[in-house]
SEBABA-854724 format. One record per residue: residue in one letter; z, x, y of N, C-alpha, C in turn. Coordinates in pm, whole numbers, padded with zeros to 5 digits, always signed. Atoms other than C-alpha are relative to their C-alpha. Layout:
// residues N
AZXYZXYZXY/...
END
This chain:
// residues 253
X-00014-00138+00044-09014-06019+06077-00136+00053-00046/X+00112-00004-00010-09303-05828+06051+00012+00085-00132/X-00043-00010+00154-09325-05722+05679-00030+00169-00013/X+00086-00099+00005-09567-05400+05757-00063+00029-00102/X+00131-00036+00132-09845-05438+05494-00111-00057+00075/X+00117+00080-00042-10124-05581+05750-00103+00113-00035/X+00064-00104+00035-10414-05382+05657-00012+00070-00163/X-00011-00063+00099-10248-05266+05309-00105-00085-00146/X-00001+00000+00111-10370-05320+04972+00038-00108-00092/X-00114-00005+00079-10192-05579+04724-00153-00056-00113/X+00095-00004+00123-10346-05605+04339+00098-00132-00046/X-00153+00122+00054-10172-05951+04157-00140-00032-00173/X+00119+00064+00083-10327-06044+03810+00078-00177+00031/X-00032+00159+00069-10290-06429+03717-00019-00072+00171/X-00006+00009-00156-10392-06493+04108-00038-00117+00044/X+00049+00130-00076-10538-06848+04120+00087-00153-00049/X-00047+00133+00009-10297-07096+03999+00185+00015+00010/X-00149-00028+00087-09901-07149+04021+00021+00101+00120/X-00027-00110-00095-09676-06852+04131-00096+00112+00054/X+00054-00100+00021-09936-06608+04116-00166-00047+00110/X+00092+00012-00192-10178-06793+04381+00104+00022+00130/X-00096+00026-00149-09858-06849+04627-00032+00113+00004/X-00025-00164-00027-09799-06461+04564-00159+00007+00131/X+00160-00004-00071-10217-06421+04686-00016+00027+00143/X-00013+00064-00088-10174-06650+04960+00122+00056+00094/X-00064-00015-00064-09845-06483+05077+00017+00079+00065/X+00018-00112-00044-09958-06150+05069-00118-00005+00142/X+00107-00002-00075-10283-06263+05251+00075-00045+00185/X-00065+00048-00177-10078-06457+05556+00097+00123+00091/X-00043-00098+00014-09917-06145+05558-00060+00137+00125/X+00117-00117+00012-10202-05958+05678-00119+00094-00080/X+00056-00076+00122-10293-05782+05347-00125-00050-00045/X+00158+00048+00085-10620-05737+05135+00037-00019-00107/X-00038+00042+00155-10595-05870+04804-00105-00013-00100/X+00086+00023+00153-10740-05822+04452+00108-00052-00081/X-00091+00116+00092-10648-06068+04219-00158-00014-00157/X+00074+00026+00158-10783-06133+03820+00081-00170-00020/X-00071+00129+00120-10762-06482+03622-00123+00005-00112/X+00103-00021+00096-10948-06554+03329-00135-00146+00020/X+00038+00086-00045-11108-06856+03478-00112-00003+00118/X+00111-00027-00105-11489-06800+03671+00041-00091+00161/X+00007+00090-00067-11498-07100+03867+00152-00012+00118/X-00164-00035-00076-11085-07074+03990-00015+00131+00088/X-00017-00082-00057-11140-06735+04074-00130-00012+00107/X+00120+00017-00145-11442-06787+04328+00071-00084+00067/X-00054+00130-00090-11289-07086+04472+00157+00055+00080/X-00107-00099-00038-10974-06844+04519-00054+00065+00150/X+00062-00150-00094-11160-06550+04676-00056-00096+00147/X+00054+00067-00101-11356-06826+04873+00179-00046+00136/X-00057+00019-00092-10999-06919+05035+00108+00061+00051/X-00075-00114-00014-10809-06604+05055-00075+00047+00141/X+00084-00041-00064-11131-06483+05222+00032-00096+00178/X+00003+00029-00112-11081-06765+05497+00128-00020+00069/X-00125-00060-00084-10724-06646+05591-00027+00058+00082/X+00008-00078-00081-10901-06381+05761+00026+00147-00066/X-00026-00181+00082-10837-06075+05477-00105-00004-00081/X+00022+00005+00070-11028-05951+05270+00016-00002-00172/X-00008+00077+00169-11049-06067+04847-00057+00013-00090/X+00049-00012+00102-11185-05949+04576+00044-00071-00149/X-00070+00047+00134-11128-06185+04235-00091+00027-00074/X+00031-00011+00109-11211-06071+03910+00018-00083-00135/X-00108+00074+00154-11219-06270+03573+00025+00129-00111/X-00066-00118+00082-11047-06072+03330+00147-00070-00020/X-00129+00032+00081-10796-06141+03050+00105+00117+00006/X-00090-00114+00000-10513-05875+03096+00039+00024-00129/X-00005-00058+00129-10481-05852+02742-00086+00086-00038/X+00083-00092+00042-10788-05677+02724+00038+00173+00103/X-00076-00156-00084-10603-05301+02824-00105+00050+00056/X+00062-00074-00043-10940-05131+02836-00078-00069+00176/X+00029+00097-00107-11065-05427+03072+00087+00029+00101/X-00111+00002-00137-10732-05385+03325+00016+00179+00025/X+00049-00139-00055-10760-04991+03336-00123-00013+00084/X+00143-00026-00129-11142-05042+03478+00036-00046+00137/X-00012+00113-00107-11045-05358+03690+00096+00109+00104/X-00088-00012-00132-10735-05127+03876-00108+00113+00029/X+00131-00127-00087-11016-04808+03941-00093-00050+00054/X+00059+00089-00086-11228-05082+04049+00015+00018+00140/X-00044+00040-00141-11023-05193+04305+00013+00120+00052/X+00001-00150-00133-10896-04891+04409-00120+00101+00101/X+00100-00100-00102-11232-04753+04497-00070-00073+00092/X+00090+00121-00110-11389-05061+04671+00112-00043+00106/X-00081-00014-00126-11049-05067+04872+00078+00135+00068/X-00071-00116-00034-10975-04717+04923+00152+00036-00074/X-00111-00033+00036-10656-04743+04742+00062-00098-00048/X-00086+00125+00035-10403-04952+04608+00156-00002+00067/X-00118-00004-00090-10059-05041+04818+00128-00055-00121/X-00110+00091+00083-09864-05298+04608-00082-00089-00101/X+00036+00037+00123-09913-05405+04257+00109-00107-00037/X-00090+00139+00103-09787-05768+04073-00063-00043-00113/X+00033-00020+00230-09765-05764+03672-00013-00206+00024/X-00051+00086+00029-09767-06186+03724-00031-00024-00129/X+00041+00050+00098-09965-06300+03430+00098-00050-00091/X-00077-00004+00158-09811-06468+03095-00056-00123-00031/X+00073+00104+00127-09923-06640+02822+00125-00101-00022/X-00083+00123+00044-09629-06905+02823-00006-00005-00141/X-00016+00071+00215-09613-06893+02406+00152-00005+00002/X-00157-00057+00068-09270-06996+02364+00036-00067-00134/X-00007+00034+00146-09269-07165+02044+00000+00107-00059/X-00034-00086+00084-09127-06964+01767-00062+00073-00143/X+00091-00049+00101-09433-06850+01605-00073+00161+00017/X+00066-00114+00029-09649-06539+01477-00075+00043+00121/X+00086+00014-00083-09890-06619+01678+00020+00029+00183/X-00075+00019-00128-09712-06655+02012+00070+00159-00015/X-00072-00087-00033-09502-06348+01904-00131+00101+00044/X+00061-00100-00006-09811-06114+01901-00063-00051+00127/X+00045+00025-00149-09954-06303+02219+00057+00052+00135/X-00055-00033-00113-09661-06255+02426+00033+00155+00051/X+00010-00159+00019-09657-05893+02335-00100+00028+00071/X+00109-00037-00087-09985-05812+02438-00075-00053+00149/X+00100+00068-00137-10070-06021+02743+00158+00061+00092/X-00140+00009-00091-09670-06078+02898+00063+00185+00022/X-00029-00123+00027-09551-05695+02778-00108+00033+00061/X+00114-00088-00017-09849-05485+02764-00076+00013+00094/X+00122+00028-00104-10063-05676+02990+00113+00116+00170/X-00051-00063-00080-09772-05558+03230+00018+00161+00029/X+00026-00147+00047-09734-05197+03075-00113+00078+00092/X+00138-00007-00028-10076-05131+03096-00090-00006+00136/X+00020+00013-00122-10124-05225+03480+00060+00073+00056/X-00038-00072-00086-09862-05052+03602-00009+00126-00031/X+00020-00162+00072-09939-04709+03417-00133+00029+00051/X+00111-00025-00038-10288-04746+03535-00004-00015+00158/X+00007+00005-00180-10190-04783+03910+00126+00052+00050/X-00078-00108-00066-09948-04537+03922-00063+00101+00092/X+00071-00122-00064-10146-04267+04050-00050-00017+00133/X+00072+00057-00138-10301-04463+04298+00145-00039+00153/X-00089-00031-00102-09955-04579+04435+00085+00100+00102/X-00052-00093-00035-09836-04253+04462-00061+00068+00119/X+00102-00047-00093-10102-04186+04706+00014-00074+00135/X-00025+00046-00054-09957-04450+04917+00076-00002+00111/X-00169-00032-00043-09697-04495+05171+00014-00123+00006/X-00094+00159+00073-09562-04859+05041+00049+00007-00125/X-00065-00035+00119-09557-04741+04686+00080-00124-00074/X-00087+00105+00035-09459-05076+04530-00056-00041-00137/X+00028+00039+00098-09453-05235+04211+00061-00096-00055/X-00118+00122+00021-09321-05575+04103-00062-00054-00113/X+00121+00082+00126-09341-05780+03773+00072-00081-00026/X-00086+00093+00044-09254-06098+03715+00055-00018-00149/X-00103+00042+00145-08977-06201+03406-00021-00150+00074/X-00064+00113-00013-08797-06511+03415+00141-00029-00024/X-00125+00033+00065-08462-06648+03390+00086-00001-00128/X-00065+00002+00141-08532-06683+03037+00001+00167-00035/X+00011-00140+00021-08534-06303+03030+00124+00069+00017/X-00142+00024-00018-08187-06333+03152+00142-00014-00036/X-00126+00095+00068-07968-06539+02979-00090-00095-00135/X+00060+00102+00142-08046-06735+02609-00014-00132+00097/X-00020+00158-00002-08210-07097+02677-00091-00021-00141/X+00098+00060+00080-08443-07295+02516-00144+00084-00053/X+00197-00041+00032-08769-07030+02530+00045+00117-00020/X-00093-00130+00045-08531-06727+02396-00095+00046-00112/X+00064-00079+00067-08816-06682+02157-00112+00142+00021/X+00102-00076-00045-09146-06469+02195+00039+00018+00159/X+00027+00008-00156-09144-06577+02559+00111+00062+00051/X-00138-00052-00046-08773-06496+02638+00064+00123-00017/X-00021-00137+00060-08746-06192+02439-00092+00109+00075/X+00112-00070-00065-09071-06039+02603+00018+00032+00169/X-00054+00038-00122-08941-06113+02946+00120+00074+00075/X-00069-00130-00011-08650-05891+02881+00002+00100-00031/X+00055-00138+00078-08835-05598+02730-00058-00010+00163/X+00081-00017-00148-09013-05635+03102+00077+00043+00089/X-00122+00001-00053-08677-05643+03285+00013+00165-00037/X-00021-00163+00078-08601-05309+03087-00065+00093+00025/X+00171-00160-00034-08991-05143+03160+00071+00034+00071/X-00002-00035-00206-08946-05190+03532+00141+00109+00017/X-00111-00038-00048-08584-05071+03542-00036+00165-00031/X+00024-00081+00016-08693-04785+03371-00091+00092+00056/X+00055-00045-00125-09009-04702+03585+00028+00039+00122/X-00065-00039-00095-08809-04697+03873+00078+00115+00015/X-00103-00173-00011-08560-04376+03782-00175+00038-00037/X+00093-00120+00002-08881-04197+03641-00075+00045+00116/X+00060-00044-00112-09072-04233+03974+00048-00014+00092/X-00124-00020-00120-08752-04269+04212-00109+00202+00124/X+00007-00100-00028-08869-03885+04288-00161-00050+00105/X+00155+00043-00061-09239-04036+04400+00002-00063+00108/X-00015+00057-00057-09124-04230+04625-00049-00132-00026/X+00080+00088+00061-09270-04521+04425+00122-00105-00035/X-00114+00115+00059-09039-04867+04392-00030-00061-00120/X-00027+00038+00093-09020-05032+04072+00097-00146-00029/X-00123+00128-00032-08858-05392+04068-00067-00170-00055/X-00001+00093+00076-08845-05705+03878+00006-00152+00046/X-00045+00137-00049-08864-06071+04002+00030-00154-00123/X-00002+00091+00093-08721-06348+03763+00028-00133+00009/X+00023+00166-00100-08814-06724+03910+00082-00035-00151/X-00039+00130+00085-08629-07011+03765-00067-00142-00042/X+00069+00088+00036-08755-07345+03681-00103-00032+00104/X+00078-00014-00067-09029-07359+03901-00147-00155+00008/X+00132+00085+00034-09243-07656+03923-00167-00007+00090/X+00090+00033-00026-09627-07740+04043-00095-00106-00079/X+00141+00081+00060-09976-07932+03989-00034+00077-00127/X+00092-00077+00124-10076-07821+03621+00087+00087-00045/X-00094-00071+00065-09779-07624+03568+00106-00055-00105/X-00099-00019+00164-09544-07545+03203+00073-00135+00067/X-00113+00113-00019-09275-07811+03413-00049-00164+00013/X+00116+00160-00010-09549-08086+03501+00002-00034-00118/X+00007+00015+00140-09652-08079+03155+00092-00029-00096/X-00138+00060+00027-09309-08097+03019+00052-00132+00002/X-00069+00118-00041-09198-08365+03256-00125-00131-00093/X+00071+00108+00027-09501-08590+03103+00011+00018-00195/X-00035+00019+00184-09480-08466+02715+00153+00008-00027/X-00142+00000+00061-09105-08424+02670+00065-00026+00111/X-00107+00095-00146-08911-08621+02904+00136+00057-00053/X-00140-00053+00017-08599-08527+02745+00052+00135+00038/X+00049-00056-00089-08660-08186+02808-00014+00058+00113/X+00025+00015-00138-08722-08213+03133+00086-00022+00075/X-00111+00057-00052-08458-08409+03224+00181+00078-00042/X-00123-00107+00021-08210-08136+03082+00014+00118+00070/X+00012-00105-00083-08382-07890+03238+00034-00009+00180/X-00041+00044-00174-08337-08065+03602+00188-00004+00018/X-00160-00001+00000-07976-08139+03495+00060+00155+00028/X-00084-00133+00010-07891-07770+03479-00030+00085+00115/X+00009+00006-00132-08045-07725+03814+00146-00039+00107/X-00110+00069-00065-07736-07733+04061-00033-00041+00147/X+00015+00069-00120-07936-07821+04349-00075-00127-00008/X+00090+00114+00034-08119-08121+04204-00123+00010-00008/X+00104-00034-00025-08427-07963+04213-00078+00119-00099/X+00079-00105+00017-08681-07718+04084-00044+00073+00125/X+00066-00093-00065-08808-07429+04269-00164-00023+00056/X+00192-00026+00014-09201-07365+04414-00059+00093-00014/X+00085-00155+00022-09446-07086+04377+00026+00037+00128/X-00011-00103-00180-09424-07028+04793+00141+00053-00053/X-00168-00073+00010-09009-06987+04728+00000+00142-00112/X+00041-00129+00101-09104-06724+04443-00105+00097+00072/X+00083-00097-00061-09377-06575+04606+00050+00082+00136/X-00049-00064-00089-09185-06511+04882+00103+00100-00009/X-00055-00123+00077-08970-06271+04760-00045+00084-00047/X+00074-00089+00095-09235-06106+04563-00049+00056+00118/X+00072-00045-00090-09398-06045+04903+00079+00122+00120/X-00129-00085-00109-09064-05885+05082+00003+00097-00106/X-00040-00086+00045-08976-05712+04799-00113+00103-00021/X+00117-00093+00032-09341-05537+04755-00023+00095+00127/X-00051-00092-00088-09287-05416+05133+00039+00124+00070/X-00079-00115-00064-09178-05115+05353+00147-00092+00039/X-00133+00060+00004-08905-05380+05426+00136+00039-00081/X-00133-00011+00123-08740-05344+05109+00009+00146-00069/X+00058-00134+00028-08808-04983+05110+00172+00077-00090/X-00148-00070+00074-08396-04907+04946-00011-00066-00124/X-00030+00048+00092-08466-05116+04683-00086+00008-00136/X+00031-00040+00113-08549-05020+04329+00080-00013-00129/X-00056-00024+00123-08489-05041+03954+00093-00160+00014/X-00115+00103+00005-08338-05431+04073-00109-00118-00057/X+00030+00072+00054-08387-05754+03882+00077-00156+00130/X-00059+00103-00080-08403-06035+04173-00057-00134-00064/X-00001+00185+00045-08298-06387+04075-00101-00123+00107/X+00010+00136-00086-08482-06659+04270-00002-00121-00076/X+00052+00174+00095-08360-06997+04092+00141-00064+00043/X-00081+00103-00050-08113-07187+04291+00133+00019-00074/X-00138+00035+00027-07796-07079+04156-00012-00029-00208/X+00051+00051+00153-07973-07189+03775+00104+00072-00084/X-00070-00129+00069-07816-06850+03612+00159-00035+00012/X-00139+00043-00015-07433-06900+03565+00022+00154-00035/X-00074-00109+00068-07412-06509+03389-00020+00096+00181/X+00004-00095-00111-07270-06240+03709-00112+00105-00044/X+00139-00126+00004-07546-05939+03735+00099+00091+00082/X-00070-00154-00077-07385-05614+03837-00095+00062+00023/
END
């Protein structure tokens, strides 16, 4: 199926490790040009270096998305060194889910805000588009109460809520608005790796509640993020799509 973004645009922060490279990588096989931020020099060259030899072009920036005034420049950046912007992904998050101060005001400003803050600053640009897309990752725990129902889980469904809301205000723009919320998701260096080696117990609860025996990957997440950012998915707006194997037990109307 041919997705129709070859040529387009896509912006992703959190772009070199995890879901948020697959995304990169999915948009790039895709056809698409891609700007991507991490806060990490060395990751993000080594990125750009292999985005670049897909055959698209790649611009990576370091840049913390907490810094607002920093992610306003970074999207007028892009937009003027690519003519425009097509499709935008909020991924970033600060993983704080421990039930502290600290974590609460983190997840606020990077997970929230950082998201806020991106897509308010690349409105204008989408509207100028004809893909008009906008996606931001939550999570499961954004969902339904588990274990990370604090900062992290709470923040996750204040995100759920933006997007839904972005979507009626710029329905009229022709501008989509839409939410992706992966489930347990594992990789190299990722929250579940780390888990499985410091808290085995944990881990082994979290696989249990898995009903396919399994965790998820960043390609199976990214791939969705890449349809739904699309002329494909051009009816769809203001929706909160699940990708986690069935994980979720609560119906979604």
């Amino acid at each position: 199926m041919d997705l129709g973004i070859t040529g387009k645009t896509a912006l992703v922060t959190g772009g070199t490790k995890g879901i948020g490279r697959a995304i990169v990588e999915g948009f790039a096989a895709e056809g698409a040009n891609v700007a991507f931020c991490a806060r990490d020099a060395e990751e993000v060259a080594s990125t750009q270096a292999a985005i670049e030899a897909m055959g698209v072009r790649a611009i990576g920036t370091v840049l913390d998305v907490g810094d607002a005034e920093g992610l306003r420049t970074w999207v007028a950046s892009t937009a003027e060194a690519f003519g425009g912007i097509d499709m935008v992904v909020a991924n970033v998050s600060a993983l704080a889910i421990p039930d502290t101060d600290e974590n609460w005001e983190t997840s606020f400003r990077v997970d929230l805000m950082g998201t806020v803050n991106l897509v308010k600053a690349a409105l204008p640009h989408l509207e100028k588009s004809d893909v008009k897309s906008a996606v931001a990752i939550s999570s499961v725990s954004g969902r339904e109460a588990d274990f990370a129902s604090g900062p992290y889980g709470t923040v996750k469904t204040a995100i759920i809520g933006y997007m839904a809301g972005v979507a009626l205000q710029v329905a009229e723009k022709g501008i989509r608005a839409n939410t992706v919320s992966p489930g347990n998701t594992y990789f190299p260096g990722g929250v579940w790796q780390s888990i499985e080696g410091g808290d085995p117990a944990l881990f082994d609860m979290a696989m249990g509640l898995n009903p396919t025996g399994e965790m998820g990957t960043p390609e199976q997440i990214a791939a969705g993020v890449v349809f739904l950012s699309s002329p494909r998915a051009g009816r769809v707006s203001g929706a909160n799509l699940l990708i986690d194997g069935a994980l979720t037990r609560g119906i979604q109307f």
